[in-house]
Structure formats: structure tokens, C-alpha cells
C-alpha positions in Angstrom: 10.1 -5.6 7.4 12.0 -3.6 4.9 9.3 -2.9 2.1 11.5 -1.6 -0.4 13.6 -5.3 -0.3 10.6 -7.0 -0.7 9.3 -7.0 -4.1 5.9 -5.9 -4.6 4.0 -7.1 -7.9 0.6 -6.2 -9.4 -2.4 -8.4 -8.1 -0.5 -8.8 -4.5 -2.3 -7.9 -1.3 -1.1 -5.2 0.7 -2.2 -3.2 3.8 -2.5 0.1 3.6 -3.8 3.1 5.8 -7.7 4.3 4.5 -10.0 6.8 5.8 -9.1 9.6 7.2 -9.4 7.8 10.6 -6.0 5.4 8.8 -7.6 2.2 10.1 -6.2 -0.4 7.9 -7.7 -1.7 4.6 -6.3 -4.9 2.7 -6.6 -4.1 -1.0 -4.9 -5.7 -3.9 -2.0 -3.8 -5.9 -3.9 -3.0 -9.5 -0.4 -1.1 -11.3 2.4 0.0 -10.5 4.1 3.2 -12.2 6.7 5.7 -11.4 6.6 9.5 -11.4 8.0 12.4 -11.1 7.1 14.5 -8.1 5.8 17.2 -10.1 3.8 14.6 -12.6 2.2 12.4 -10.0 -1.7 11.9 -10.4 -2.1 12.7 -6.6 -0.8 15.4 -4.3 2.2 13.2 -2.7 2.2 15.2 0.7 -1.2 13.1 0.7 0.1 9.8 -0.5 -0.3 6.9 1.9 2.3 4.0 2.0 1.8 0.4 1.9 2.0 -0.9 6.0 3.0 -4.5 4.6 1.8 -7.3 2.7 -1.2 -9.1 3.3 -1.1 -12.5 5.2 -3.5 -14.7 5.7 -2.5 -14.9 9.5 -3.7 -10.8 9.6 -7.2 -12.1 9.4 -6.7 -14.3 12.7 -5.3 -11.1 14.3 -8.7 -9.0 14.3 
């Protein structure tokens, strides 16, 4: 699944790596904004990436 040529909107559900251990977390997409590198609110060498949306079927899976 190509993320970037799916559209992502606020108040979708996502899964995303947590923890330091990564084990995946579904949470739900509160903003989106766009920064600069130099003017982003968290170090992005630390910035974790959205896995892929949220579907219902991912709850079956565990």
C-alpha cells in the first residue's frame, strides 16, 4: 500500500509504531500540518511513520 496515494484526513485511524519496543498502536489522526525540517516540534530522526490505516479486519488479526 502506497501511503502517500492514499489520502489521509484528520479523525482517521492509523497504525503506527509506539513504545520503544514499536509494537503497534491504533490511534486516530488529531491534525495534520507541514514543517520545515529545521521548524518541526519533534526531532525528525525520531519521527515514526504511519504503518497503514486502521481496518476493522486488524482487530480479527490479533
Amino acid at each position: 500500500m502506497d501511503l502517500l496515494a492514499e489520502a489521509q484526513r484528520e479523525g482517521d485511524l492509523v497504525v503506527v509504531p509506539a513504545g520503544p519496543d514499536n509494537h503497534e498502536a491504533v490511534v486516530r489522526i488529531e491534525t495534520i500540518e507541514y514543517h520545515s525540517e529545521d521548524e518541526a516540534p519533534f526531532p525528525v530522526d525520531k519521527t515514526k511513520h504511519i504503518l497503514r490505516k486502521y481496518e476493522e479486519d486488524d482487530d480479527e488479526e490479533e
